[in-house]
C-alpha beads as a LAMMPS data file, in Angstrom:
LAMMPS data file: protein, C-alpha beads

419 atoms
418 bonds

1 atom types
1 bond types

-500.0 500.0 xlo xhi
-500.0 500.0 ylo yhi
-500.0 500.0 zlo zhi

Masses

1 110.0

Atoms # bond

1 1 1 0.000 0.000 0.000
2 1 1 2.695 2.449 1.090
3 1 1 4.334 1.437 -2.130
4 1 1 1.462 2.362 -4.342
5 1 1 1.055 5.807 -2.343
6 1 1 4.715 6.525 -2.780
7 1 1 3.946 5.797 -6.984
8 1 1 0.776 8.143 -6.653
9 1 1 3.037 10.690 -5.170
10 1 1 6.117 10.302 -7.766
11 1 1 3.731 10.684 -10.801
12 1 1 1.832 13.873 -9.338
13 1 1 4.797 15.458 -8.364
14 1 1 5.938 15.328 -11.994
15 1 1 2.447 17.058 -13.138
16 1 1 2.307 19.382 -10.193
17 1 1 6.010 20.147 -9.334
18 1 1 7.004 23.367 -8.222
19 1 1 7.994 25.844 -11.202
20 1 1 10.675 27.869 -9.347
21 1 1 13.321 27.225 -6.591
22 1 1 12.958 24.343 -4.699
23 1 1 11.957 24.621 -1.077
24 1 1 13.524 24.624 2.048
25 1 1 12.548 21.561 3.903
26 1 1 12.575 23.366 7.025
27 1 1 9.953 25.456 5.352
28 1 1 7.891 23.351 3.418
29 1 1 4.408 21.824 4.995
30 1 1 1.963 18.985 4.439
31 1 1 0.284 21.611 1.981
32 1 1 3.011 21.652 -0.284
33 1 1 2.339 18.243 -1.376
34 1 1 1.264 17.218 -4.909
35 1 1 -1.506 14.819 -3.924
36 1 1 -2.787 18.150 -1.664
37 1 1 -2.286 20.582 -4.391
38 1 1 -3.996 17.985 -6.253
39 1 1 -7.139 17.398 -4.477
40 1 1 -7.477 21.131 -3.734
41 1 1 -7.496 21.860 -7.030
42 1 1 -10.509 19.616 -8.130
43 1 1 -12.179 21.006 -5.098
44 1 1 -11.805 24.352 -6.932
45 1 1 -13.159 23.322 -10.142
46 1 1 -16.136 22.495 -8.111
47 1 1 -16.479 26.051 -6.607
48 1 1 -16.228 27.912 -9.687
49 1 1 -18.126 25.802 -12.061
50 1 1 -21.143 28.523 -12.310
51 1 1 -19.042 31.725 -11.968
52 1 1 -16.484 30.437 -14.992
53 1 1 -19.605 29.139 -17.321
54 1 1 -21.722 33.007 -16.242
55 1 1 -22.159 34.087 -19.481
56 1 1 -23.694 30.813 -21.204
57 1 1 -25.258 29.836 -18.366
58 1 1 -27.064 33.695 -18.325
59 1 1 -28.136 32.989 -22.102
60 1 1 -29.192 29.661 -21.574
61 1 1 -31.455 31.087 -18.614
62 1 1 -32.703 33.636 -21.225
63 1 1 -33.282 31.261 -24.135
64 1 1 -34.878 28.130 -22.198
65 1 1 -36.685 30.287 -19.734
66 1 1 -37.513 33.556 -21.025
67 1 1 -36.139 35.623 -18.149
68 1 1 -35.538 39.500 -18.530
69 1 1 -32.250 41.317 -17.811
70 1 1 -33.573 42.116 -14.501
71 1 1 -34.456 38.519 -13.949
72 1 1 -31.530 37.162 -14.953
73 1 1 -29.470 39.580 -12.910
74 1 1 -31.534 38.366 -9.902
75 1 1 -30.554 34.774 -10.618
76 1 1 -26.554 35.896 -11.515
77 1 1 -26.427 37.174 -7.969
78 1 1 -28.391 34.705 -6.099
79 1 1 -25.440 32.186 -7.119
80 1 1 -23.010 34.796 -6.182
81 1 1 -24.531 36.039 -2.982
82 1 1 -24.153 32.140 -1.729
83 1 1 -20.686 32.340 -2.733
84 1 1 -20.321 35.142 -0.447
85 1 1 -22.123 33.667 2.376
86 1 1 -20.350 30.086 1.817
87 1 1 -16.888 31.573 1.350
88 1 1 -17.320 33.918 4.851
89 1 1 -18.594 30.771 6.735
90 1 1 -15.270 28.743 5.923
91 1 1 -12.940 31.484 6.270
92 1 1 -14.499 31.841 9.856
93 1 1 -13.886 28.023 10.645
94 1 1 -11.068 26.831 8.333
95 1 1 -8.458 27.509 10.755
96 1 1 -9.480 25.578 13.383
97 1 1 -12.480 23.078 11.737
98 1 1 -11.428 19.841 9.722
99 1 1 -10.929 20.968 6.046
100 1 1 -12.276 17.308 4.587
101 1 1 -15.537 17.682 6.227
102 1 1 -16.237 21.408 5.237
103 1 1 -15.461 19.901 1.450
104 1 1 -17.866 17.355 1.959
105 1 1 -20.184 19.703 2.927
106 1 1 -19.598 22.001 0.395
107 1 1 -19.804 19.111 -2.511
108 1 1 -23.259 17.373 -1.032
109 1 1 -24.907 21.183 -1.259
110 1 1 -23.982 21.694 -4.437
111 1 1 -25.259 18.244 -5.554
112 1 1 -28.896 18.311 -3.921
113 1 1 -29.282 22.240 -5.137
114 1 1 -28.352 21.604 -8.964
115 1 1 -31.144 18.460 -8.622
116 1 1 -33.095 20.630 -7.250
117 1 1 -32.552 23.245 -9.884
118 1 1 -33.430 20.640 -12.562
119 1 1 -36.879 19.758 -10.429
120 1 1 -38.254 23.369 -9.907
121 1 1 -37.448 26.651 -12.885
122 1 1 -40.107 28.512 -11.663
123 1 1 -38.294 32.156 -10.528
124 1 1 -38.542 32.017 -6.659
125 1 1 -37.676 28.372 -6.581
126 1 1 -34.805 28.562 -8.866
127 1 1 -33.415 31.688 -7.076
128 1 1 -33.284 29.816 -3.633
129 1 1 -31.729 26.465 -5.251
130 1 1 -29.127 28.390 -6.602
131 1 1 -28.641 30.415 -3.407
132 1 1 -27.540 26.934 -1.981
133 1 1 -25.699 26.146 -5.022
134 1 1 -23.479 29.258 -4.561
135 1 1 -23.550 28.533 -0.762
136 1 1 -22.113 25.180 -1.332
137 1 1 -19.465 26.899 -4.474
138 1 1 -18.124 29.183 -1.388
139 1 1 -17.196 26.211 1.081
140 1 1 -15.644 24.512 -1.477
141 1 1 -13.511 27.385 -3.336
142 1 1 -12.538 29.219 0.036
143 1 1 -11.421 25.591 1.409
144 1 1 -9.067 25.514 -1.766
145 1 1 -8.053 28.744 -1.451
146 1 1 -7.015 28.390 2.329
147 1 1 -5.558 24.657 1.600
148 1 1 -2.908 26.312 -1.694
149 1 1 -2.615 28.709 1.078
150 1 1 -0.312 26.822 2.861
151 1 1 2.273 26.613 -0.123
152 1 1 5.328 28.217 0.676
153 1 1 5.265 29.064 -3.226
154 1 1 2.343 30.863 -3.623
155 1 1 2.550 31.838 -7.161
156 1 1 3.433 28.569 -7.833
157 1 1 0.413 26.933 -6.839
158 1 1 -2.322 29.750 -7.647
159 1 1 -0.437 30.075 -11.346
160 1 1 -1.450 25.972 -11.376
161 1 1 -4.867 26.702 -10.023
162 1 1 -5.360 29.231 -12.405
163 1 1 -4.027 27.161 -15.251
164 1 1 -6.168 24.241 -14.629
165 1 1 -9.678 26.513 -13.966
166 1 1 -8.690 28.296 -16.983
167 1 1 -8.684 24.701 -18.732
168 1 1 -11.842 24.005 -17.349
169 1 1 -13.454 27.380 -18.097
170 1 1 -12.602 26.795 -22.442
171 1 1 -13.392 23.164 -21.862
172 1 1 -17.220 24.449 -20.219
173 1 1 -17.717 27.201 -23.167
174 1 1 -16.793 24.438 -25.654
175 1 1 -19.614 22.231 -23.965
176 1 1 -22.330 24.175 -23.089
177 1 1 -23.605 25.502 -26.005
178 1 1 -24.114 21.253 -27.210
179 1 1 -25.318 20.967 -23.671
180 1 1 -27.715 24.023 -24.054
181 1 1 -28.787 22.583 -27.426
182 1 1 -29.724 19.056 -26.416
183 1 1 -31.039 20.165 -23.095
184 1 1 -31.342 22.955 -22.301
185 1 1 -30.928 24.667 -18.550
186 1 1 -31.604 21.403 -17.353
187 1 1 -28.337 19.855 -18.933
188 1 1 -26.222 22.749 -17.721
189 1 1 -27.192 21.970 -14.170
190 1 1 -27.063 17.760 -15.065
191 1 1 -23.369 19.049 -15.826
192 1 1 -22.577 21.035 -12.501
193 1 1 -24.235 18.218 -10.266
194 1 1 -22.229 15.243 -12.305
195 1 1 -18.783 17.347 -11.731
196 1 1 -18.872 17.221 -8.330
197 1 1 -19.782 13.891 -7.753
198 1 1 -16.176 12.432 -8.772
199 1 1 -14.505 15.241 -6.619
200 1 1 -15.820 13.471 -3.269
201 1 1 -13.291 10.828 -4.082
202 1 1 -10.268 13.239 -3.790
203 1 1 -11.280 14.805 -0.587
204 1 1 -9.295 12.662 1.793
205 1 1 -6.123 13.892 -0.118
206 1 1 -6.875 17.373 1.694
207 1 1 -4.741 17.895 4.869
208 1 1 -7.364 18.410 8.028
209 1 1 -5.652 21.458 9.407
210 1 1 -3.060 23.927 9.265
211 1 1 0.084 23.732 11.423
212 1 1 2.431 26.518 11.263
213 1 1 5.825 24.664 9.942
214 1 1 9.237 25.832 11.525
215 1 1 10.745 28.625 10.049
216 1 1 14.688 28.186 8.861
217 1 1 15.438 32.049 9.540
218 1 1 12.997 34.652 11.218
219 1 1 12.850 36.713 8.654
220 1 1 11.585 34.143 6.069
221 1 1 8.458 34.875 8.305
222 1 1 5.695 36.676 6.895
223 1 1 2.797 36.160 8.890
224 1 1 0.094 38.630 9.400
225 1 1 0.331 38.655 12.769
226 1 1 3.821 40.642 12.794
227 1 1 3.920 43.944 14.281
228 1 1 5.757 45.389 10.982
229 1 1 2.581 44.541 8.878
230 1 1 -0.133 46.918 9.381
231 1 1 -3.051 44.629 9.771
232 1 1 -5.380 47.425 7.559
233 1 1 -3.014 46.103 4.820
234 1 1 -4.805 43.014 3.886
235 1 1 -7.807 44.352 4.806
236 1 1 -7.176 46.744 1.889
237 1 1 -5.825 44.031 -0.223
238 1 1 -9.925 42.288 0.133
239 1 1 -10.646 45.837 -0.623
240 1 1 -8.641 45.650 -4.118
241 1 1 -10.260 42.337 -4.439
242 1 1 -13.758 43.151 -4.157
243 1 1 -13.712 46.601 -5.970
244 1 1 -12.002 44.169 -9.130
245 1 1 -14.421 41.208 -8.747
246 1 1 -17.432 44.330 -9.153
247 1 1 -16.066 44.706 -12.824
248 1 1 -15.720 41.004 -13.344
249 1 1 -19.324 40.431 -12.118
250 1 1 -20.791 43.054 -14.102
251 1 1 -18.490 42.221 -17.190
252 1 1 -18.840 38.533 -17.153
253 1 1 -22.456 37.912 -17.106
254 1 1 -23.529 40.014 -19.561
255 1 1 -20.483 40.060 -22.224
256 1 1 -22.753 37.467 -24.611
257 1 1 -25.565 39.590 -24.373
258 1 1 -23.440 42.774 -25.247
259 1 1 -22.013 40.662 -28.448
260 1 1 -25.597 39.467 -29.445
261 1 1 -26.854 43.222 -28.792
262 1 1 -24.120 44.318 -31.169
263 1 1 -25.381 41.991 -33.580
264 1 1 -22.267 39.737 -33.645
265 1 1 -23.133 36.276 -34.814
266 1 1 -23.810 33.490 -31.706
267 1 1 -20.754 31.275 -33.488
268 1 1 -18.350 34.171 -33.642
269 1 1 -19.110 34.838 -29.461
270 1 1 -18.896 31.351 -28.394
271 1 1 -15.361 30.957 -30.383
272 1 1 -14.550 34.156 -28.798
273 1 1 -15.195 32.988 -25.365
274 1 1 -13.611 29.641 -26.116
275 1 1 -10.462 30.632 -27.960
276 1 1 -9.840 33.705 -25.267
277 1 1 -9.910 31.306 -22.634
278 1 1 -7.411 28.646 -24.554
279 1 1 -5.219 31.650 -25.064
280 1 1 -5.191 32.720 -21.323
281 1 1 -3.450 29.509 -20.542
282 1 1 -0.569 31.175 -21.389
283 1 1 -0.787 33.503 -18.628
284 1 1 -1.262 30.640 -15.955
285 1 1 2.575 29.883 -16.918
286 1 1 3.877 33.535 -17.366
287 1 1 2.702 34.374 -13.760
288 1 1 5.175 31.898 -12.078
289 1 1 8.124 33.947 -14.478
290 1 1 7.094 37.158 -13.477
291 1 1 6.650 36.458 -9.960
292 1 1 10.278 35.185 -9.808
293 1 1 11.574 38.350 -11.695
294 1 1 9.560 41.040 -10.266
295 1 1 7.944 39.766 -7.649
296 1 1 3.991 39.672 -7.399
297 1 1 2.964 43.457 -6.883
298 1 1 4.121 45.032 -9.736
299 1 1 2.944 42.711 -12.175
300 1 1 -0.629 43.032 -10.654
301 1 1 -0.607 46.840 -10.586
302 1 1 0.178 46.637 -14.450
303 1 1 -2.647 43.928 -15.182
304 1 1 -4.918 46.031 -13.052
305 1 1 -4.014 49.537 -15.329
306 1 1 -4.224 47.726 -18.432
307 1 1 -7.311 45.996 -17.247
308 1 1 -9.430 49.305 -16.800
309 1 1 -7.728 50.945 -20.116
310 1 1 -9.362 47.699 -21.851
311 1 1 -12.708 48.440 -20.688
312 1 1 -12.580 52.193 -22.010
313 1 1 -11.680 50.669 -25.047
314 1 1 -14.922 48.752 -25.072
315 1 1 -17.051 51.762 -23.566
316 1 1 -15.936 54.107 -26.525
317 1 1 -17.957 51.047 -29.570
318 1 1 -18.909 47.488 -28.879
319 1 1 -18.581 45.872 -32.538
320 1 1 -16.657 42.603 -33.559
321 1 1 -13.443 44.601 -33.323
322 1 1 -13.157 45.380 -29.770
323 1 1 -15.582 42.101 -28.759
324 1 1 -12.850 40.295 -29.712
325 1 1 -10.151 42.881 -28.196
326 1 1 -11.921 42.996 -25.142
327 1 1 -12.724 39.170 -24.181
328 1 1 -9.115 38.280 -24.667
329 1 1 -7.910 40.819 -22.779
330 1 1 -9.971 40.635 -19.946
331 1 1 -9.256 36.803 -19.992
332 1 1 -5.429 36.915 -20.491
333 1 1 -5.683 40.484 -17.591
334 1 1 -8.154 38.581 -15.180
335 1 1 -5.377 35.271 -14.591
336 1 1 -2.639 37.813 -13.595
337 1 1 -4.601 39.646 -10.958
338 1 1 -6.459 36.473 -9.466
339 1 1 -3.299 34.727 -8.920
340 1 1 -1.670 37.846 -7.424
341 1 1 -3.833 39.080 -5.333
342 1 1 -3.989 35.733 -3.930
343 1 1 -0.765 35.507 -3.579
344 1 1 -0.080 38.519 -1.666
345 1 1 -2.440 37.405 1.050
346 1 1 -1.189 34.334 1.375
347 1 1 2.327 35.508 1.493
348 1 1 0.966 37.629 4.405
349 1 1 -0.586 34.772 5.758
350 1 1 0.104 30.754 5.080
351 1 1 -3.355 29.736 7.777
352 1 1 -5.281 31.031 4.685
353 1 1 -7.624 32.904 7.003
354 1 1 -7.310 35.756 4.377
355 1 1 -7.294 33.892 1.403
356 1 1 -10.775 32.110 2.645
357 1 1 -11.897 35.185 2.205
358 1 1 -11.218 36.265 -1.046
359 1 1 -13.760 34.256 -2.679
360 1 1 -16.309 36.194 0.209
361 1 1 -15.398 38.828 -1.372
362 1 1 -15.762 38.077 -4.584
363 1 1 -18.677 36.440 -4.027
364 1 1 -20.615 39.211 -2.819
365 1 1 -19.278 41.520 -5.202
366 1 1 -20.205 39.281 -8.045
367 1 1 -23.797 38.984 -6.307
368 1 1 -23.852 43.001 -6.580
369 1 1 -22.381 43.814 -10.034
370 1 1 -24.680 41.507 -12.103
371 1 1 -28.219 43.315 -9.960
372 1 1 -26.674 46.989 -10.832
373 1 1 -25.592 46.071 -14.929
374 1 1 -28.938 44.890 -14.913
375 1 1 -30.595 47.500 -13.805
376 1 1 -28.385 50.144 -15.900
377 1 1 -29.868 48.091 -19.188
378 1 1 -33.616 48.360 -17.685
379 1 1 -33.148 51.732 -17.472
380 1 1 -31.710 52.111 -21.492
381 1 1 -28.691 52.960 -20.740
382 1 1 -26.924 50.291 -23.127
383 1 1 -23.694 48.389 -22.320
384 1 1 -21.014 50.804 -23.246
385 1 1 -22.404 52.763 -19.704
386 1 1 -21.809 48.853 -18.246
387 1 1 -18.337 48.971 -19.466
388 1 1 -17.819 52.199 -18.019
389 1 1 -19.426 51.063 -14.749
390 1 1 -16.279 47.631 -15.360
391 1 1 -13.623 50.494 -15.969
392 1 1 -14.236 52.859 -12.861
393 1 1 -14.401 49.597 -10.802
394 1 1 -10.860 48.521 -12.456
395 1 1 -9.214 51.797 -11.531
396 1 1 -10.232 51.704 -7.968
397 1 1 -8.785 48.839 -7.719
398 1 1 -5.750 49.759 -9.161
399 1 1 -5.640 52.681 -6.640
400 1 1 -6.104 51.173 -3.634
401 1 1 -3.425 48.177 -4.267
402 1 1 -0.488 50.860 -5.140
403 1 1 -1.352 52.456 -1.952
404 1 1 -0.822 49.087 -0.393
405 1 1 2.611 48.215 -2.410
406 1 1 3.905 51.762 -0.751
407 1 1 3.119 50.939 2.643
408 1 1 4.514 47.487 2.093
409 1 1 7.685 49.264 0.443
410 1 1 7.999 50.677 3.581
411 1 1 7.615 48.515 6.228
412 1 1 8.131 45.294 4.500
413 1 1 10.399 46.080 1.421
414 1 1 10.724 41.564 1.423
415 1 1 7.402 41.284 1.514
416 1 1 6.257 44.081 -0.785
417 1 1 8.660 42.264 -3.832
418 1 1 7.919 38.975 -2.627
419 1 1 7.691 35.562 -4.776

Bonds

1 1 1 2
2 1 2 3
3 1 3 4
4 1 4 5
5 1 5 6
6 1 6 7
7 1 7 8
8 1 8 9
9 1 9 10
10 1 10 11
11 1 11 12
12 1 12 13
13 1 13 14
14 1 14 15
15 1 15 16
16 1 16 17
17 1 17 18
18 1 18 19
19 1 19 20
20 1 20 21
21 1 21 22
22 1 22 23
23 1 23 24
24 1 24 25
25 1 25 26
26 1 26 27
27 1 27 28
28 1 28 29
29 1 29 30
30 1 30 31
31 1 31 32
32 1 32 33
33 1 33 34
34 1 34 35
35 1 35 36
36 1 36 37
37 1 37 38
38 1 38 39
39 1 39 40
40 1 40 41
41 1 41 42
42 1 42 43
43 1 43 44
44 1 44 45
45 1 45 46
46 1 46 47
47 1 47 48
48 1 48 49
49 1 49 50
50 1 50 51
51 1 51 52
52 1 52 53
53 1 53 54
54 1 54 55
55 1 55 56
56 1 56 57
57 1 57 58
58 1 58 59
59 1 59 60
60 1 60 61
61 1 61 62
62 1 62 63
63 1 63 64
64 1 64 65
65 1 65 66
66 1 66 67
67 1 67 68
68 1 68 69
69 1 69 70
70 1 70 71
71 1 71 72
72 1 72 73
73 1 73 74
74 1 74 75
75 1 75 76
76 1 76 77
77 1 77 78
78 1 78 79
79 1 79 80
80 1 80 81
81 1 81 82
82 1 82 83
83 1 83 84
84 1 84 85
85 1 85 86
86 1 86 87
87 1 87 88
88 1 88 89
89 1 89 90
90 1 90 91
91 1 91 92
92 1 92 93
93 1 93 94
94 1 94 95
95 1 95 96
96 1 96 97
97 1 97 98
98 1 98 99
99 1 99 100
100 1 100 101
101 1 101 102
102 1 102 103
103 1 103 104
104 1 104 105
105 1 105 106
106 1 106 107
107 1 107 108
108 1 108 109
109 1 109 110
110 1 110 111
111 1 111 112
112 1 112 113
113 1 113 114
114 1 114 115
115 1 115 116
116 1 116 117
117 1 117 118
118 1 118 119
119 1 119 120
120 1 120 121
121 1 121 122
122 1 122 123
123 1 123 124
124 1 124 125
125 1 125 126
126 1 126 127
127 1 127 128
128 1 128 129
129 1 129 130
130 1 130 131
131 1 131 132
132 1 132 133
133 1 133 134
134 1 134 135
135 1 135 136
136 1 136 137
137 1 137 138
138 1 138 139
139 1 139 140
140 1 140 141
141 1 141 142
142 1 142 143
143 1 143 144
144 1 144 145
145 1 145 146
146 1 146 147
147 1 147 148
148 1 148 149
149 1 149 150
150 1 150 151
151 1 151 152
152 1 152 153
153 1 153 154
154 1 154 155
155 1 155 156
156 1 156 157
157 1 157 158
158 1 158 159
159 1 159 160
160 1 160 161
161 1 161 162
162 1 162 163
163 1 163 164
164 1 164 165
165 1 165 166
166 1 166 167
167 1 167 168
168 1 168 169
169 1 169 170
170 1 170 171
171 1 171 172
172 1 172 173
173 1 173 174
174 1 174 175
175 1 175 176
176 1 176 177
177 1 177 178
178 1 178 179
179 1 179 180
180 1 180 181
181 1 181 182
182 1 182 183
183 1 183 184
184 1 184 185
185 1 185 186
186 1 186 187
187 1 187 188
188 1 188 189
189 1 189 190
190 1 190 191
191 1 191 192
192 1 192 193
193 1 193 194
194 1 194 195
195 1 195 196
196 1 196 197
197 1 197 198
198 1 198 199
199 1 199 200
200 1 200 201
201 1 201 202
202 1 202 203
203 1 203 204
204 1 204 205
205 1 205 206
206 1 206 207
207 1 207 208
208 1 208 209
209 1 209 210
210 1 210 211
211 1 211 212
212 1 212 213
213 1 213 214
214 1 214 215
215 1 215 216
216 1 216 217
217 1 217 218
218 1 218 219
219 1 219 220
220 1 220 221
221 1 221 222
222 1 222 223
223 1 223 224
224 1 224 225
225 1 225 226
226 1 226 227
227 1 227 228
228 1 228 229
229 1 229 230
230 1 230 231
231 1 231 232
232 1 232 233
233 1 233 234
234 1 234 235
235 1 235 236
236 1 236 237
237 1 237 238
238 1 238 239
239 1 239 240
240 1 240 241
241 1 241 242
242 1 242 243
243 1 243 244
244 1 244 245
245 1 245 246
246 1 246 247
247 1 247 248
248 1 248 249
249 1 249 250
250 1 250 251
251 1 251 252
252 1 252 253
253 1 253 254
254 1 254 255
255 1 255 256
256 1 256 257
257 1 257 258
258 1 258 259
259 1 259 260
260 1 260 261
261 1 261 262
262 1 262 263
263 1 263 264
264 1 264 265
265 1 265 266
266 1 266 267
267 1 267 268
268 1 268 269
269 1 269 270
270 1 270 271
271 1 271 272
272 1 272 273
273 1 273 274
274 1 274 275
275 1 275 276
276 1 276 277
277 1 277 278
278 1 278 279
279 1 279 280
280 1 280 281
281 1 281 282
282 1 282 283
283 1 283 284
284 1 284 285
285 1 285 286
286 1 286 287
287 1 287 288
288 1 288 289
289 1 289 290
290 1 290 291
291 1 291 292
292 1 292 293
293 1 293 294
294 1 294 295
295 1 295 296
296 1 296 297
297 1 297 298
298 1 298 299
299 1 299 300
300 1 300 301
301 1 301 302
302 1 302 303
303 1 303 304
304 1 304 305
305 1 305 306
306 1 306 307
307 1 307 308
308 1 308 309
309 1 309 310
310 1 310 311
311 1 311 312
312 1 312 313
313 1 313 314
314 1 314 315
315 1 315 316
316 1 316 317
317 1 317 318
318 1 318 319
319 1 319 320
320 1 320 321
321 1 321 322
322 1 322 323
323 1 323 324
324 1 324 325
325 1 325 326
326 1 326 327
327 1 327 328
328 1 328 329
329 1 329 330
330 1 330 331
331 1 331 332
332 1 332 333
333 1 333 334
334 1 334 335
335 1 335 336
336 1 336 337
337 1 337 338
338 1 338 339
339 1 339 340
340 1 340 341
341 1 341 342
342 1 342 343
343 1 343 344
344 1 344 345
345 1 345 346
346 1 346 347
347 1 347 348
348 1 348 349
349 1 349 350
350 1 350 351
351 1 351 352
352 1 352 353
353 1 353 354
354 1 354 355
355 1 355 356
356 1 356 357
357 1 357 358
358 1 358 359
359 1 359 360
360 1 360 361
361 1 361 362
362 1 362 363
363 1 363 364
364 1 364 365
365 1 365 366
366 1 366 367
367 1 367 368
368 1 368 369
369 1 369 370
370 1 370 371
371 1 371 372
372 1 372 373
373 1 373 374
374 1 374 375
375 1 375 376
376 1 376 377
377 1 377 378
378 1 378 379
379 1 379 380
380 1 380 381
381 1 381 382
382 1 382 383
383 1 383 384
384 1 384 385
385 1 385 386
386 1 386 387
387 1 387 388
388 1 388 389
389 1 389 390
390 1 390 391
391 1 391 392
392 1 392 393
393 1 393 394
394 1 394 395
395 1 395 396
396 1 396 397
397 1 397 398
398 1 398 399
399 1 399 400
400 1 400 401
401 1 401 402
402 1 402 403
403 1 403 404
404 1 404 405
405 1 405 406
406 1 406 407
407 1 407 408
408 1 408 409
409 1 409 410
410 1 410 411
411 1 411 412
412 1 412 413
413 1 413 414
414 1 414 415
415 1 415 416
416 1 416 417
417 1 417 418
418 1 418 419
C-alpha cells in the first residue's frame, strides 16, 4: 500500500512540481504536497463551475426560460450572494475546523441544489436552489483557497490553479452551447451536479488542518500577525479584491448579451469565449516567471491599469473589433490579478484565514455587479455605460493596491517584492 502511495506521489509530483526554486525543507508543509495541491485543485473546479460558465449559463437562462435582464441579474447574484455567504462561513472556521468535512459539505450542497434546480425553474424556486448552489461553491472554493494557502510558493500553486480553472473554463464554453442545445438549462445543471460527484473521491487527499511549519530564519516569516505589517493592509488588499471582482461580475455575465446586442453572430461569441480562454493559458505559466523576476505586486498593478484601459476601449464602440479585443484581454488580464492578489495574502498569511476570504469577497461583489448592470440596461442605458461602470471599478482597484505596495515598500520592502 505504502508502495502504491509513494507511486501516486512520484507521478503527481511530476504534473504538479514546483515551477521555481525548490523549497527549504525546514519550510515546506503537508500543503506543499502534490496529492494536496492535487485534491485542492478539483475542489476548486467544483467552486467555480457557475461563476467560470456566467455568461452561457445567463443565455441559456434567457433562451430556455424567457427571463428579462432584470431577472436574470436576480438569478446571476443569487449564485453569487451564496458564494459570499459560503466563502465567509469557511474562512471563519477553516483555521481551526477539519478541512475534509467542510469539502464534503460544500460538494453534497452543491449536488442536492443543482437536482433541485433541474426539479423546480419557476423564478422564486430557482433563485433559492441556486442560493444553496453558490452557498455550497463558497465552502468549497474558500477551502481551496485556504488549503494552496499553505504553499510556501504561492505563485506557484495559484499560477497551477489558475491554469487548470482556466482549462476548465474553455473546456465548459466548448460544452455548453451542445449541452444548451440538447437540453437545455436542465443539462447545464445535469453538468454542474455530475462534476462534483467524482470530486468526493479526492477529498481525503486534503490535509485536516493547518500547522504553522518551523521557520529556517525569522525573517523568512511573513505572517500577518507581525507587528511590521499593518493589519489594515490586507484588509485593503480584500478591498482591491472586491472593488475588481465588481467589474468582473458586471463584465462577465452580460459580455454574450453585449455581443448578441451588437449583432455579432452566436458562433463568432462562443469561439470568442472559447479561444480567449485557450489563449489565457498562457498567462497561468507567465505568472510563475514574473513572480520570480519582479515579484507579485508590480505585475498586478500593471494587469490592473491595463485591465481598466481595456474596458474604455470597449465603452468608446462594442462591434466585432473590440468584442474580440476585449474578451481576450480581460481573460489573459483577469489570470494575472487572481493569482496575485492571492498571492499577496497568502504571502501575508500561510493559515489562509485571508485567502478564505477572497472568494467572500468576490462572491458578494459578483452577487452586486450583475443586480446593478442589470438595472443600468432596464433603465436604457446600453452596455457601453456597463463597461464604463467595469472600468471605474478597475481603476479603484488599481488605486487602492499601489497604496498598499507603498506601505509594504515601507515597512516590508521583502514582503512588498515577494515571490
Amino acid at each position: 500500500m505504502n508502495d502504491r502511495s509513494n507511486t501516486i506521489k512520484a507521478r503527481l509530483l511530476r504534473l504538479f512540481g514546483h515551477g521555481s526554486r525548490p523549497l527549504n525543507q525546514d519550510s515546506k508543509n503537508k500543503f506543499d504536497e502534490p496529492t494536496a495541491v492535487f485534491a485542492a485543485i478539483l475542489l476548486g473546479i467544483a467552486g467555480t463551475g457557475v461563476a467560470m460558465g456566467m455568461p452561457l449559463f445567463v443565455g441559456s437562462l434567457a433562451d430556455s426560460l424567457g427571463f428579462n435582464e432584470q431577472q436574470l441579474g436576480w438569478i446571476a447574484s443569487a449564485d453569487m450572494t451564496g458564494l459570499f455567504i459560503g466563502s465567509t462561513v469557511t474562512a471563519m472556521l477553516v483555521e481551526k475546523t477539519n478541512r475534509q468535512r467542510l469539502a464534503y459539505v460544500g460538494l453534497t450542497l452543491l449536488i442536492i441544489s443543482n437536482a433541485l434546480s433541474i426539479q423546480n425553474q419557476a423564478l422564486i424556486p430557482l433563485l433559492m436552489s441556486r442560493l444553496v448552489a453558490g452557498i455550497g461553491a463558497g465552502i468549497c472554493y474558500s477551502t481551496c483557497t485556504a488549503s494552496l494557502a499553505g504553499s510556501r510558493n504561492t505563485a506557484w500553486a495559484y499560477s497551477l490553479l489558475l491554469f487548470v480553472l482556466v482549462s476548465m473554463n474553455a473546456f465548459i464554453f466548448f460544452i455548453f452551447p451542445i449541452i444548451d442545445a440538447q437540453w437545455g438549462t436542465n443539462g447545464i445543471f445535469g453538468f454542474y451536479l455530475l462534476e462534483a460527484l467524482p470530486i468526493l473521491l479526492v477529498v481525503p487527499l486534503i490535509p485536516r488542518y493547518f500547522e504553522p511549519a518551523k521557520q529556517a530564519h525569522a525573517e523568512d516569516t511573513t505572517d500577518a500577525n507581525s507587528p511590521a505589517i499593518p493589519a489594515a493592509l490586507p484588509r485593503l488588499c480584500l478591498a482591491s479584491v472586491f472593488t475588481f471582482y465588481i467589474m468582473v461580475g458586471a463584465y462577465w455575465a452580460f459580455i454574450e448579451r453585449a455581443g448578441v446586442d451588437a449583432n455579432i453572430s452566436a458562433e463568432l461569441i462562443s469561439d470568442t469565449l472559447v479561444w480567449a480562454q485557450i489563449c489565457s493559458l498562457s498567462a497561468a505559466a507567465f505568472t510563475v516567471w514574473l513572480a520570480r523576476h519582479f515579484g507579485q505586486s508590480k505585475p498586478l498593478i500593471f494587469a490592473l491599469l491595463l485591465m481598466s484601459l481595456s474596458m474604455l476601449v470597449m465603452a468608446q464602440r462594442i462591434d466585432q473589433t473590440t468584442f474580440i479585443f476585449s474578451v481576450f484581454s480581460f481573460s489573459f488580464l483577469w489570470i494575472f490579478v487572481d493569482v496575485f492578489q492571492l498571492g499577496t495574502l497568502s504571502n501575508i498569511d500561510h493559515s489562509g484565514r485571508y485567502a478564505a476570504l477572497v472568494p467572500a469577497l468576490q462572491g458578494v461583489a459578483q452577487a452586486i455587479a450583475p443586480t446593478i448592470a442589470g438595472t443600468i440596461l432596464l433603465y436604457g442605458e446600453g452596455y457601453s455605460s456597463v463597461m464604463i461602470l467595469c472600468a471605474i471599478a478597475t481603476a479603484v482597484a488599481l488605486l487602492i493596491f499601489t497604496n498598499v505596495y507603498r506601505k509594504l515598500i515601507q515597512v516590508a520592502p521583502s514582503l512588498a517584492n515577494a515571490q
